[in-house]
C-alpha positions, 0 to 999 in steps of 0.5 A: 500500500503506497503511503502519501509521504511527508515528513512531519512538518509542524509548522507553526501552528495559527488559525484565523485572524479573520479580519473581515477587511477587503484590501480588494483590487482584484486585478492582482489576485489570482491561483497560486501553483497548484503542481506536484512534483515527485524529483527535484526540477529545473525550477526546484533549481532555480528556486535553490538559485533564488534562496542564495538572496534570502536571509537566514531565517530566524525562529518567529516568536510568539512574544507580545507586541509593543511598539513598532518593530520592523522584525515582528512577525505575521501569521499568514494564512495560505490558502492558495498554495495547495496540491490536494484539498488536505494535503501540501507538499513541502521542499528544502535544500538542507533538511527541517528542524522541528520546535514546539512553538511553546517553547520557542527556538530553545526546544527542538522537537526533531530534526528530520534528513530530508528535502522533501515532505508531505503534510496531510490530515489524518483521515481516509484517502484513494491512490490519488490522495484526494481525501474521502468521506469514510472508507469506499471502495479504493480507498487506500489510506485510513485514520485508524491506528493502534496506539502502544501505550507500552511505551512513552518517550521524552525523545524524538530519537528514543521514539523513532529508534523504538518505531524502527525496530518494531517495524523490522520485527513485525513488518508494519509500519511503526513511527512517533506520535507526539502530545504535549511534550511527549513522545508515543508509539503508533501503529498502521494507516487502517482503513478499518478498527476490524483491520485494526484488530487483527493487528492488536490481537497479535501484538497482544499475544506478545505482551502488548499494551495496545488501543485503537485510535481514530485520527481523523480530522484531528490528526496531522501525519508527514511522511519523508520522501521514502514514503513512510511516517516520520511522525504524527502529532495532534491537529492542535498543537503549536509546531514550528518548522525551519530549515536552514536554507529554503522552504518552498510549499507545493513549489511556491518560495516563502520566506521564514517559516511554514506550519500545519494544523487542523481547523474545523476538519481542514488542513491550515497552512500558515507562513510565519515570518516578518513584517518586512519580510511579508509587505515584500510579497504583499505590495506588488500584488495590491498594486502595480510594481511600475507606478510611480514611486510615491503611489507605491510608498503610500500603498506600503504604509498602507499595508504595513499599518493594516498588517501591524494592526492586525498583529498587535491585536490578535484574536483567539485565533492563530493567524493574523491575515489571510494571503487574498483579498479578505486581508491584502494578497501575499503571494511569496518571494516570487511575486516580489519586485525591486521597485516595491522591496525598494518602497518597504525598505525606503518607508520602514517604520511609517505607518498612520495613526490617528489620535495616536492610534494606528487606523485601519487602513482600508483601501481599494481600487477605485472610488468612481469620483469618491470615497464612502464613509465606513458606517455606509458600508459595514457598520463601525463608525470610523472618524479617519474613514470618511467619504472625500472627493476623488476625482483623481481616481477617474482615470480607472477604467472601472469608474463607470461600469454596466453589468446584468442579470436576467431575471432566471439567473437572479431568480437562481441567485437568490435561492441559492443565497436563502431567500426562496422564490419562483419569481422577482417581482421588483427591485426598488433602491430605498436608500442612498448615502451622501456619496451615492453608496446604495445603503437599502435595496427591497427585492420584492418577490412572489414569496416575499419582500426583504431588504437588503443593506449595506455591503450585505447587498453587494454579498447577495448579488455577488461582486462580479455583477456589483463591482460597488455599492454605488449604483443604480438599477434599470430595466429593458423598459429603459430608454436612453435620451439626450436631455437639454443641457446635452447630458445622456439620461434614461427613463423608465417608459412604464408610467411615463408622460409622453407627447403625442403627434397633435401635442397632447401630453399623456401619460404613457401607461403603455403596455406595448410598443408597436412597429409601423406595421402594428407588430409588437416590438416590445412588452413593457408588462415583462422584464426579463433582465436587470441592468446594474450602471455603476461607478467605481471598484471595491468597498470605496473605503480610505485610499483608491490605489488609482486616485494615489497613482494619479496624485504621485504621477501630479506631483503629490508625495506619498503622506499628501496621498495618505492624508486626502484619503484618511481624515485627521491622521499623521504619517510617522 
């Protein structure tokens, strides 16, 4: 039976900071490399080539923060770097150390000779290692396994030496389980407790203490590149793993450190390492690397505000940010760029405060003329985030934007998102902000009438189709029309007042427009698609990346841009 190998790789162990900020311009975010490769490539080479720029690594600790301190570390979870949907694959070009994040650097867990690893969670899994719903036909790998409980070790090596001749002795595979500073003995990958048993059985016959024990999805198991457990440890628990050279995970080069835990019945990989280090892979996939200098330092500050503040206030949780646009898109040392390293080391240490306290510092793509006050958009009141105009930002071509929805797709669209129904009936904006931020929206149809707020509605209809909350809703009933001061408008023509051939106003309760030879051209009592006409890219909240470009490129220095789009602060 083949076994999925990796090396136990614990690495620091960090769940969700899940701070539900969108630093979103999408046109930087995209897949991270979803390979497999089982021997060494010409980009594993390459890569090998690139580590020679990278400096040592140091061991992340988990000390409080206080005060700025351009080494502190971010907890990044990745999430676009995965081979298989529990499982990732881990590359060096020396070997991995292992150390309990407890601890810190002093307390090593092991050391494992290998360059290449696989990280999975523990659980049932086919030839393809794709992972399954409990035991079917091919499935290959199980989460049952038999504990020893003869044997209880304050070593890896003590551990591993007892898994090895256990292993020679009876020809299964034996290896180390590690819990809570101790180190265990365990016993086999069964897909089922009655395969289980029938090992337990003879093991019991020679004196063995044994206990079966199901692991999966709470389990973390790494298997070497020879295909057997160099070790097991519980889901929950804190590991760090470094190496001294480079660390790639499914063929994407991180700096600093990786880590693997269970969260809620999935494997979580997180990257451990520094500030700096972290706003080199970020900058240049929230913006452009070839704008203009002070655009890219403003857009800096800006990431390394928000990214500290999430670090400083960290959650119950064991990350800090994501690697996409729910917290700002990080993609590794292979995305970074000269020019944005050159921002981060050039603007090291400045961040925006307000009263003396770092902000949030929200940013998108483009306004579409201005920018939105934060209690229009979600609901915390902010004094630095309020709407100023952006006229800057125009030079976007997502200021003005038209997207549509026929009538069955909304009708799908919105069953789908728990709100039943077999026909829309109407969609009619109630309320709109200062700076023209749709803030309610009632959709009206035949099973009910509900309001939708806020970003809340931009969630329901989806932000392809609503690239922003500033928009407004037509109809094929619309026509456009040139109005006197020569402005482009439209107008519903259902219940319009027209003028008639002898000039007689009426009104137009129409129900259909006729051709010359009577024939009906269109029905004014079906609508069968609604058109959205918008303006601007994103939540609209604090800096437009664009509106930043077009002040660097007028001559505006970065803290101007950083004081017109977050109101009252200083750049320090």
């Amino acid at each position: 039976m083949r076994k999925i190998f990796c090396f136990i790789l614990i690495f620091n162990l960090i769940i969700l900071g899940n701070v539900s900020v969108y630093a979103d311009n999408s046109d930087f975010i995209g897949d991270g490399n979803d390979t497999e490769e089982s021997d060494l490539t010409e980009e594993d080479l390459e890569i090998l080539k690139l580590s020679q720029m990278l400096p040592s690594n140091e061991l992340p600790t988990s000390n409080p923060i206080d005060g700025y301190d351009s080494s502190v570390n971010i907890r990044v979870k990745i999430s676009k770097s995965r081979t298989r949907n529990e499982q990732v694959r881990l590359k060096t070009n020396t070997s991995f150390i292992l150390y309990d994040d407890r601890y810190g650097s002093n307390y090593i867990i092991a050391n494992i000779a290998d360059i290449k690893l696989d990280v999975l969670m523990d659980g049932y899994y086919n030839s393809s290692y794709d992972i399954q719903n409990g035991a079917l036909a091919d499935t290959v790998l199980g989460p049952i396994h038999i504990w020893i409980k003869d044997f209880k070790y304050d070593s890896f090596d003590e551990a591993y030496n007892k898994s090895v001749e256990l292993s020679k002795k009876y020809g299964e595979e034996f290896y180390p389980f590690y819990e809570d500073d101790f180190y265990y003995v365990y016993c086999g990958m069964y897909v089922s407790r009655e395969s289980a048993n029938t090992y337990v059985n003879k093991l019991q016959a020679d004196g063995f203490n044994c206990y079966v024990d199901d692991g999966s999805g709470r389990y973390v198991v790494v298997y070497n590149s020879s295909d057997y457990i160099e070790l097991m440890y519980k889901g929950n628990t804190s590991i760090n793993f470094s190496s001294n050279g480079y660390i790639t995970m499914n063929n994407v080069l991180y700096r600093g450190y990786m880590g693997f835990y269970v969260d809620r019945s999935a494997l979580a990989s997180i990257n451990i390492l520094s500030l700096k280090n972290y706003l080199y892979g970020v900058v240049p996939n929230e913006i452009f690397s070839v704008w203009p200098e002070e655009c890219l330092k403003a857009q800096t500050i800006a990431a390394r505000t928000y990214a500290y503040s999430c670090a400083k206030n960290r959650t119950k949780y064991s990350y800090d940010v994501k690697d996409n646009q729910n917290s700002q898109v990080y993609k590794g040392y292979h995305s970074e760029k000269q020019s944005t390293n050159k921002s981060v080391d050039d603007t090291d240490g400045i961040m925006i405060y307000y009263s003396g306290d770092l902000i949030t510092a929200y940013f998108h793509s483009t306004s579409g003329g201005c920018t939105e006050d934060s209690e229009n958009i979600w609901i915390r009141e902010l004094p630095y985030i309020r709407g100023v105009e952006d006229a800057f930002s125009n030079i976007s071509s997502s200021t003005t934007w038209k997207k549509s929805l026929t009538k069955s797709e909304l009708i799908r669209l919105l069953n789908s998102k728990g709100h039943p129904c077999n026909d829309v009936l109407d969609l009619e904006i109630l309320e709109v902000s200062e700076h023209h931020r749709v803030i309610k929206l009632k959709i009206t149809t035949d099973r009910e009438d509900f309001i939708l707020i806020k970003e809340g509605i931009r969630k329901i209809f989806g932000y392809k189709i609503l690239m922003s909350s500033w928009f407004d809703i037509g109809t094929v009933n619309d026509v456009s029309y040139i109005s006197a001061d020569g402005s482009v408008d439209r107008i519903d023509l259902e219940g319009a007042t027209m003028i008639s051939k002898d000039g007689i106003s009426k009104s137009a309760d129409l129900k259909n427009i006729k051709g010359k030879d009577e024939s009906i051209i269109h029905n004014l009592e079906y609508v069968d698609e609604y058109f959205f006409y918008g303006r601007g890219f994103g939540h609209s909240l604090g800096m437009s990346q664009y509106g930043a470009k077009e002040m660097a490129k007028l001559g505006f220095n970065y803290e101007e841009i950083l004081k017109h789009y977050y109101t009252g602060v200083e750049v320090k």
